[in-house]
Structures are given as C-alpha cells and as structure tokens.
DRENVEX-130733 format. One line per 2 residues: number of its first residue (from 1); their letters; for each residue x, y, z of N, C-alpha, C, O. Coordinates in pm, 1 decimal. Example, Ala and Ser with C-alpha at 12.3 -4.5 7.8 and 13.67 -1.06 7.14 Angstrom:
# DRENVEX-130733
1> as> 1319.0,-569.0,780.0,1230.0,-450.0,780.0,1320.0,-330.0,780.0,1423.6,-331.9,846.5 ~ 1285.0,-225.0,708.0,1367.0,-106.0,714.0,1290.0,3.0,787.0,1340.9,113.8,803.9
//
This chain:
# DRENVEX-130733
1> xx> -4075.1,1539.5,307.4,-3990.0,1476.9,407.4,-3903.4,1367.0,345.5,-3781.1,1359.4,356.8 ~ -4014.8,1249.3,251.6,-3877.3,1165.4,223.6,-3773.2,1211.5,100.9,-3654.2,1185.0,84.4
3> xx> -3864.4,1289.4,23.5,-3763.2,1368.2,-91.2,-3646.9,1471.0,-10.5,-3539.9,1487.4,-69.1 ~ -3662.0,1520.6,86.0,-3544.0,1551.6,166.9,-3447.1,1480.1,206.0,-3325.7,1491.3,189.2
5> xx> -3563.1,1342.1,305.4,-3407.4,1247.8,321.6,-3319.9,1182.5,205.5,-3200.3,1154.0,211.1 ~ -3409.0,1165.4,97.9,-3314.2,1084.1,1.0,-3262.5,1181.6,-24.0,-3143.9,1152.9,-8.2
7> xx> -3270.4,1345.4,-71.9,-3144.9,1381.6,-116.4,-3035.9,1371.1,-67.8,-2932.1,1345.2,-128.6 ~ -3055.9,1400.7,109.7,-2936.6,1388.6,193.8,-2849.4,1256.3,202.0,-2727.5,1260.6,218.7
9> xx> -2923.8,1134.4,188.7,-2873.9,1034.6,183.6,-2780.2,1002.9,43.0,-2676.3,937.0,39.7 ~ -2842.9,1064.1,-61.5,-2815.2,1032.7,-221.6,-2628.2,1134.4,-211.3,-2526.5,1091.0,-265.4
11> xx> -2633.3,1232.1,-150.8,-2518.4,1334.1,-92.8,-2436.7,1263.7,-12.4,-2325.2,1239.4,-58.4 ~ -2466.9,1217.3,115.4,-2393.7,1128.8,151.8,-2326.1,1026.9,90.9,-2205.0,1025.2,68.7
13> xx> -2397.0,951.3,67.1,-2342.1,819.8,-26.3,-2276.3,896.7,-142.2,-2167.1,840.0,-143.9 ~ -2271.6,981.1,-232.1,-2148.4,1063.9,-279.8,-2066.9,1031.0,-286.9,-2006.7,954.1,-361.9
15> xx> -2027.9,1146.7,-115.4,-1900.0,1181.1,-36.4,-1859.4,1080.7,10.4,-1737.8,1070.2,26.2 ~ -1944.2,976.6,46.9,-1847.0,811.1,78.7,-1786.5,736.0,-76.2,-1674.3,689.8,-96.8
17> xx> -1882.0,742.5,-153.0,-1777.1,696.9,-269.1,-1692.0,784.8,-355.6,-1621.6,723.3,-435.6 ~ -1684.3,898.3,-356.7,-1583.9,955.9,-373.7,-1428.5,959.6,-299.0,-1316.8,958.8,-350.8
19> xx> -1468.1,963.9,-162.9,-1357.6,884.3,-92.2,-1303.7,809.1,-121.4,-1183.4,805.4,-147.5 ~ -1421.7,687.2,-125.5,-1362.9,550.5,-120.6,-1284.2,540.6,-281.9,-1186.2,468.8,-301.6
21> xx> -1347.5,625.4,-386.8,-1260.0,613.6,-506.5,-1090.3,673.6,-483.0,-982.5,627.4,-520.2 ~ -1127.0,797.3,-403.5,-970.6,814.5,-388.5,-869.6,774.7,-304.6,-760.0,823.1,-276.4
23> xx> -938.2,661.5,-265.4,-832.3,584.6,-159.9,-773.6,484.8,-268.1,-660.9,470.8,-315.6 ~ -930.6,402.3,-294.1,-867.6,299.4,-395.2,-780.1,377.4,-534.0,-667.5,335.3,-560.4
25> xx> -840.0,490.0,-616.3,-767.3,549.1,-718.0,-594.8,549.4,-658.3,-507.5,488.8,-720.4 ~ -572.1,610.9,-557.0,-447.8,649.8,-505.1,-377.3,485.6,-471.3,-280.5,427.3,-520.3
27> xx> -453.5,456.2,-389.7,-383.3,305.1,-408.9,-345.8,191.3,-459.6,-303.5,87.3,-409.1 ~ -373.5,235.0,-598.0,-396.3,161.9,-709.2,-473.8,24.2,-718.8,-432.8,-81.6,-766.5
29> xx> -612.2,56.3,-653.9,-653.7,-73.4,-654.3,-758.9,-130.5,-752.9,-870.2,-177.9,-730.0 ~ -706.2,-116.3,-844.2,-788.4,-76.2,-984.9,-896.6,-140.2,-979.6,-991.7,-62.3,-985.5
31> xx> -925.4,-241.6,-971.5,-1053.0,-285.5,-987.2,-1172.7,-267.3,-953.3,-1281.8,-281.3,-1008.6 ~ -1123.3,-221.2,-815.5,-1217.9,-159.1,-705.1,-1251.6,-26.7,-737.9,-1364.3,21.0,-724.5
33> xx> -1134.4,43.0,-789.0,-1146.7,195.5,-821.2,-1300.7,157.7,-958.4,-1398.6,232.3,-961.3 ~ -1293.2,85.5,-1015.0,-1316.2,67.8,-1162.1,-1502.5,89.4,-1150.5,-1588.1,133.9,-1226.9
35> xx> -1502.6,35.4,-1023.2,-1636.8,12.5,-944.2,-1703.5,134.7,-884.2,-1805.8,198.1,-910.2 ~ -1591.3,145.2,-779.7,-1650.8,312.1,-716.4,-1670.9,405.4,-746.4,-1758.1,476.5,-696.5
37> xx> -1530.6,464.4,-919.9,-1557.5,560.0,-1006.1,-1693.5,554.4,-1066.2,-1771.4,648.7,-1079.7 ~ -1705.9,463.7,-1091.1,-1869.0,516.3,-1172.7,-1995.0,468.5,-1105.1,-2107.0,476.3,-1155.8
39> xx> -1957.1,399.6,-941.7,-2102.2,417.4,-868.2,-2055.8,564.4,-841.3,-2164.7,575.8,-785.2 ~ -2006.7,670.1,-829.6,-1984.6,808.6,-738.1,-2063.7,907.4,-909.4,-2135.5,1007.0,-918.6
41> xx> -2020.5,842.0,-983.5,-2096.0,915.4,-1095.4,-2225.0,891.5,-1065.3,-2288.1,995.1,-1044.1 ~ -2297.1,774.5,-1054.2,-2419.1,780.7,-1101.4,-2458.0,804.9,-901.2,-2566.3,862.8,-891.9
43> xx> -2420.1,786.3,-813.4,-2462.9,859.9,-668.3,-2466.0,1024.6,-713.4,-2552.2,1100.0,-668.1 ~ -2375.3,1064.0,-795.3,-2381.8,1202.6,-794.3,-2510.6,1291.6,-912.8,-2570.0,1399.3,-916.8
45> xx> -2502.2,1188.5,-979.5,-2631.2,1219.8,-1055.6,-2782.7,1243.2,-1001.8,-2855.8,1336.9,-1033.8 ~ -2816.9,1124.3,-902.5,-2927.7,1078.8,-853.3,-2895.7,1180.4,-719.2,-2995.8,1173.4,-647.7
47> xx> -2780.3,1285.1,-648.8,-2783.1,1339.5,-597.6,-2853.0,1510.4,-649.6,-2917.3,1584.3,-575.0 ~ -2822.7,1534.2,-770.5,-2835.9,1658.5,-847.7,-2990.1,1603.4,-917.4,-3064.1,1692.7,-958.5
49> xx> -3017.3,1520.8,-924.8,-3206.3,1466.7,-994.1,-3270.4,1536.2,-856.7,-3333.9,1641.5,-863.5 ~ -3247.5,1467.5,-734.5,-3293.2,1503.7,-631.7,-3307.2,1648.0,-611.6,-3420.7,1689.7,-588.5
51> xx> -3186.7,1750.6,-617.8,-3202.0,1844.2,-602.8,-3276.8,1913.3,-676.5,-3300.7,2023.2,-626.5 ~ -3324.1,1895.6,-774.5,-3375.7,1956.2,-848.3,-3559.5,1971.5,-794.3,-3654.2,2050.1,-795.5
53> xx> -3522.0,1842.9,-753.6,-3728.2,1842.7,-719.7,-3706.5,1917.2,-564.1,-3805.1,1973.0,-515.7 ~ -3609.8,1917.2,-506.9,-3589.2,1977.6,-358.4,-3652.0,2139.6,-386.2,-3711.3,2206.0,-301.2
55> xx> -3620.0,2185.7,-538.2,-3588.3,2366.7,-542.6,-3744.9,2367.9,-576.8,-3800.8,2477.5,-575.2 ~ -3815.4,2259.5,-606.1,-3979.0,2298.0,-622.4,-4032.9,2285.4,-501.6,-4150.1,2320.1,-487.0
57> xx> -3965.4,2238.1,-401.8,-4030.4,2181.8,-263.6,-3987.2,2354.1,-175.1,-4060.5,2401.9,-88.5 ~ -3846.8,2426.0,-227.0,-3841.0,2499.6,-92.7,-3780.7,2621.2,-163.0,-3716.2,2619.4,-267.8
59> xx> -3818.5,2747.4,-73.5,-3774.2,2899.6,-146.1,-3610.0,2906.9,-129.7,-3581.3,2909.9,-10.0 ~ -3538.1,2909.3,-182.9,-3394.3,2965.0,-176.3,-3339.4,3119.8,-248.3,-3329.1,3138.6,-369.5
61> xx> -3309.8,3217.2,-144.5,-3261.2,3354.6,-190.1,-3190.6,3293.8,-300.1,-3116.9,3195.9,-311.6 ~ -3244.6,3399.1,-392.0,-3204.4,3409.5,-537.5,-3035.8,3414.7,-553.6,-2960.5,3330.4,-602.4
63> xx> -3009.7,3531.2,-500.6,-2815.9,3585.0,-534.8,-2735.9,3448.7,-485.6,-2625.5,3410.2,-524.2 ~ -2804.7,3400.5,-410.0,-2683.4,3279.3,-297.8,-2727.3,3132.7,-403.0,-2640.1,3050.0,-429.3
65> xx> -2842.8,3120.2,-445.0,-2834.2,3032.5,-518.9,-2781.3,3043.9,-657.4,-2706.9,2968.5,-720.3 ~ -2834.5,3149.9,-687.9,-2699.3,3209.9,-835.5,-2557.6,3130.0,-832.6,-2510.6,3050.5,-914.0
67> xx> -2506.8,3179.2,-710.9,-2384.7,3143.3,-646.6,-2345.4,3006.0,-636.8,-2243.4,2958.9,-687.0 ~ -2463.2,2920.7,-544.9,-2409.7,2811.7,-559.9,-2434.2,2724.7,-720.2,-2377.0,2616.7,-735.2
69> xx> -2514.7,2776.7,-823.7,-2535.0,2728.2,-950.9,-2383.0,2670.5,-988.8,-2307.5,2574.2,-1002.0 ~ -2401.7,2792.8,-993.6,-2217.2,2829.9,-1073.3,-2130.9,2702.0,-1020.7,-2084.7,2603.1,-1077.6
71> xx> -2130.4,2757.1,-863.1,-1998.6,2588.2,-794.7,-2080.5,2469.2,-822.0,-2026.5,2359.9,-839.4 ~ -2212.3,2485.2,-827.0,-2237.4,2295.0,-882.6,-2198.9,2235.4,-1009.4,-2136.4,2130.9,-1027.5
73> xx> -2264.4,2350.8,-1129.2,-2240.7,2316.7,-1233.3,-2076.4,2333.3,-1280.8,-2071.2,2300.6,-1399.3 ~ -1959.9,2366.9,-1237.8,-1840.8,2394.2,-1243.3,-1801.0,2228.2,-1174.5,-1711.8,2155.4,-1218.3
75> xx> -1858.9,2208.0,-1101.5,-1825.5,2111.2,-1024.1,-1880.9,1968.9,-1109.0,-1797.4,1879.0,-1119.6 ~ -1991.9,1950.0,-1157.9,-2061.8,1894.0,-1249.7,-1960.9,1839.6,-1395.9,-1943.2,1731.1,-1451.2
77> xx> -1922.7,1946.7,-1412.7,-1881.0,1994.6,-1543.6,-1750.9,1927.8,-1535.6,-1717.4,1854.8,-1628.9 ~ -1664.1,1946.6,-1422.0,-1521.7,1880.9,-1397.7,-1541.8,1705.2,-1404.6,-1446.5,1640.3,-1447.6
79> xx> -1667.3,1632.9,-1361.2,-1657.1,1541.3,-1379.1,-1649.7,1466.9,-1504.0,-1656.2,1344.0,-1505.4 ~ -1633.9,1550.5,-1627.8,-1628.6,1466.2,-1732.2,-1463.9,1455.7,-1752.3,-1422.9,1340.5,-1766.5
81> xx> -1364.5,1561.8,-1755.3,-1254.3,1506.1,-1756.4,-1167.4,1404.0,-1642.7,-1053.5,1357.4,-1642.5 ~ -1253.3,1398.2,-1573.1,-1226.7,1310.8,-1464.1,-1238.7,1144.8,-1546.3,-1162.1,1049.0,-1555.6
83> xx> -1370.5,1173.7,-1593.0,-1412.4,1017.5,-1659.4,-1320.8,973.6,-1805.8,-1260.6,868.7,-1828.8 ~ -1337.6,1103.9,-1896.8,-1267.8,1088.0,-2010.7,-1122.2,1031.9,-1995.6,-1085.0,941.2,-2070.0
85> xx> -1004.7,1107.6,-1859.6,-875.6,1062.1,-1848.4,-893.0,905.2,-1790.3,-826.7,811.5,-1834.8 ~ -970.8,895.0,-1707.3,-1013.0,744.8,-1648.1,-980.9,690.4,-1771.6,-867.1,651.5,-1797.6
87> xx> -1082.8,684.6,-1856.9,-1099.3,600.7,-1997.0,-956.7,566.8,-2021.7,-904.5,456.1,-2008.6 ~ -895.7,689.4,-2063.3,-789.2,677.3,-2151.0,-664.2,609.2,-2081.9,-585.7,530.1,-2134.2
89> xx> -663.8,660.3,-1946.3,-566.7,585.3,-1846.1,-571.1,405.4,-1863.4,-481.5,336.7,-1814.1 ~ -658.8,359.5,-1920.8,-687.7,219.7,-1911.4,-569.9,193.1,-2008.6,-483.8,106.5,-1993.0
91> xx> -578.8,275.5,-2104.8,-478.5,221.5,-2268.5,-353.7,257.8,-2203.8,-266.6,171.9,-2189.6 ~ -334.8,390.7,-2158.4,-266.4,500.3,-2214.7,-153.0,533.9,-2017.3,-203.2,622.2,-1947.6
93> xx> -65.9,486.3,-1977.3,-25.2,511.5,-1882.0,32.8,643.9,-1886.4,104.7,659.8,-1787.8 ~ 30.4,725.1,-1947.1,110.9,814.0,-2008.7,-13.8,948.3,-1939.3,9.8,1064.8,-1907.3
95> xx> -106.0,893.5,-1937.0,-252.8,1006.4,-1868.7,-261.1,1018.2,-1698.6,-314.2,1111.1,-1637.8 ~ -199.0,907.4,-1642.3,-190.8,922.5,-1520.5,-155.0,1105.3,-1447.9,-239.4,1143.3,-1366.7
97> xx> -96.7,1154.7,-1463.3,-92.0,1257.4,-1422.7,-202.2,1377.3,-1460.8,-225.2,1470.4,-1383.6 ~ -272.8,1360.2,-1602.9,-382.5,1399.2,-1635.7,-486.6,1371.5,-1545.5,-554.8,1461.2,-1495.8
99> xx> -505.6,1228.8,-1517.1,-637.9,1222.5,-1478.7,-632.6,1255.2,-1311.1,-730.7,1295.0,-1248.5 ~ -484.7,1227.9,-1245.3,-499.4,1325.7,-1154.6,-514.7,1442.2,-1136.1,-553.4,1482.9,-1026.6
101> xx> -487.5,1526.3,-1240.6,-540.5,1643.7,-1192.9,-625.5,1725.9,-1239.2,-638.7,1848.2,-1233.8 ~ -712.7,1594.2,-1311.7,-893.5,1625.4,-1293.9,-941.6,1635.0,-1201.1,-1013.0,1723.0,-1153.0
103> xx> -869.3,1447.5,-1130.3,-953.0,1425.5,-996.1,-943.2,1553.1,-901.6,-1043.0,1595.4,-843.4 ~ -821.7,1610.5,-889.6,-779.3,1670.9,-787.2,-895.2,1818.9,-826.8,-968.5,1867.6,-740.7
105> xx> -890.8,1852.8,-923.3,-960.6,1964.9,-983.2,-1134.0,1933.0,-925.0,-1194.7,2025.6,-871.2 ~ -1182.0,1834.3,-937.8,-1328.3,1773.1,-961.3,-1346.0,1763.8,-786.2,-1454.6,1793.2,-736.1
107> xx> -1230.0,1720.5,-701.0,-1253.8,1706.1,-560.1,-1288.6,1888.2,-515.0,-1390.3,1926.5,-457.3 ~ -1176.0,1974.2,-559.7,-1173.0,2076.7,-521.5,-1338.9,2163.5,-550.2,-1407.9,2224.1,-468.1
109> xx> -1360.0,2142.0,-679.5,-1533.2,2177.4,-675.4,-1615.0,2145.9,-662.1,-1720.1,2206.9,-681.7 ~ -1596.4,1993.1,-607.2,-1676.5,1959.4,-536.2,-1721.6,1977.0,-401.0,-1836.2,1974.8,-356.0
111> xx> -1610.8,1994.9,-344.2,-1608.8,2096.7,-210.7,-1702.4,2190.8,-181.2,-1804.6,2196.6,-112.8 ~ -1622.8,2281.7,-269.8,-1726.5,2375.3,-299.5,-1823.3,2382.0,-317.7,-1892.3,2454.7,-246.2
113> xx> -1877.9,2311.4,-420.3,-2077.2,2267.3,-450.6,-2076.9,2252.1,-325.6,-2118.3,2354.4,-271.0 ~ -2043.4,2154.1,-238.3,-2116.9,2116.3,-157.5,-2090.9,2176.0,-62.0,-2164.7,2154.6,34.2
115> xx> -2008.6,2248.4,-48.9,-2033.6,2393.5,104.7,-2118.3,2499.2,65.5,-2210.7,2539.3,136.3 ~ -2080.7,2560.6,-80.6,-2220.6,2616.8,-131.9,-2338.9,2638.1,-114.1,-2408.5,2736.3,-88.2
117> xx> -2360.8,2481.4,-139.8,-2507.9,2404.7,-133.6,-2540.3,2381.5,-1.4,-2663.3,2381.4,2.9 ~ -2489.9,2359.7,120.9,-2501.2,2339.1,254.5,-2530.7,2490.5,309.6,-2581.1,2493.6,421.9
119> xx> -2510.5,2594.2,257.3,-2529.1,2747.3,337.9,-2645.0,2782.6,255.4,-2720.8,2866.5,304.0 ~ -2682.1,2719.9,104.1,-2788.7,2765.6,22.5,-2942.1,2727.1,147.5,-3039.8,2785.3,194.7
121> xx> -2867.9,2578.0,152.6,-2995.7,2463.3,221.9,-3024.8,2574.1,364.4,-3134.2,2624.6,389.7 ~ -2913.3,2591.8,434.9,-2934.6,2665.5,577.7,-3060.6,2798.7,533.4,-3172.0,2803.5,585.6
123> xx> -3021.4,2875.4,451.7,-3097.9,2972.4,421.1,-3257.6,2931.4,354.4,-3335.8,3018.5,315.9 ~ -3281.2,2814.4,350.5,-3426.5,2730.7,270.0,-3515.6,2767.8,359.5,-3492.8,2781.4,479.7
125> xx> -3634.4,2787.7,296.4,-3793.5,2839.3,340.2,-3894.1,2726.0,282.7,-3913.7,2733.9,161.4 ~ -3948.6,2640.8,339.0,-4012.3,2535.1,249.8,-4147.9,2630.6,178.4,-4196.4,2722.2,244.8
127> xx> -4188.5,2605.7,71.2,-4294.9,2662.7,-18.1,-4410.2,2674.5,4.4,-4446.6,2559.0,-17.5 ~ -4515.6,2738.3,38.0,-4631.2,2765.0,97.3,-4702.4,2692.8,-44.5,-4691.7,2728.4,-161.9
129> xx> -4774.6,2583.8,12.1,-4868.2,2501.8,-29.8,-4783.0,2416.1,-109.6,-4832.6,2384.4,-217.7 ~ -4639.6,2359.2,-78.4,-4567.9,2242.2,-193.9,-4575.7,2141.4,-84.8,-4536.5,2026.3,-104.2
//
C-alpha cells in the first residue's frame, strides 16, 4: 500500500516539476529553471526506483509491459540530452535551440511512458503471497 502511494506520489511530483521546469525554462527564468531541472531529474529517478519494487509487488501481462519498457526507457534515455544541452546552454547560447528540442523530444516520451505505464498499471494483478 505505501510502496504504491509513494510511487504515485514520486509520478506526480514529476509531472509538476516538469511543468514547472517548462514554464520557468520557456520563460527564461533561469534560476528557478536551474532548480526544477534537476529536482524533475532526481523526482524522476526516485519515480522509476519505485517502479521497479512495484513489478515485484504486482503481475503485469508480459507483451504490454514489453511495450511500455521500450516508451520508459526511450523516455529515460531522452533525458540525458536534455541535461547535457542544459549544461552547455550555460556557456554556449548558440545550444538554445538544441536543448529545446531535447526538451521537446524528452516531454513527448514522456507522455508516452507515462500513458504506457498508466494502461500497464490498469491491467496489474497484485502477486499472490507479495
């Protein structure tokens, strides 16, 4: 039960700082962005730790979780050029259009993971004797 709610909560809090990064990112409010970008990293980490102990807690059809693997880790995977252009954007004004369209890339699979992952969860069987 509470390893459920924290994942959901650890997911939530996410999708609020990911927002909140692309309000501040877009609005150039750098400092703030400077903050939210890498609390949404490490919310998204401690969101995917979670999941992991969730898949020992509950049965998920095999093919659909195949499926959503793929959009998490695709989605996962986008967040490093997201961070790397961040970096470089600090020196380098010349990356701005790069690192937008990480972000824009990293929002889009993230989506995905997480509609994925929301029809994986619908289809969950909790584990006889976990």
């Amino acid at each position: 039960m509470y390893l459920t709610l924290g994942f959901w909560i650890a997911l939530a809090t996410t999708v609020v700082l990911m927002v909140v990064s692309l309000i501040s990112g877009f609005g150039r409010k750098r400092r703030f962005h400077l903050v939210t970008g890498p609390l949404t990293m490490v919310s998204l980490t401690v969101a995917v730790i979670l999941t992991e102990q969730l898949v020992r807690k509950y049965q998920f059809p095999a093919e659909e979780l195949a499926i959503h693997k793929v959009c998490a880790k695709t989605a996962g995977l986008s967040a490093l050029p997201v961070v790397v252009t961040g970096v470089m954007l600090a020196r380098w004004q010349a990356m701005r259009p790069w690192h937008r369209l990480a972000v824009v890339l990293f929002v889009l699979a993230s989506l995905v993971a997480t509609g994925t992952g929301i029809w994986v969860w619908s289809l969950a069987t909790p584990r006889t004797g976990a």
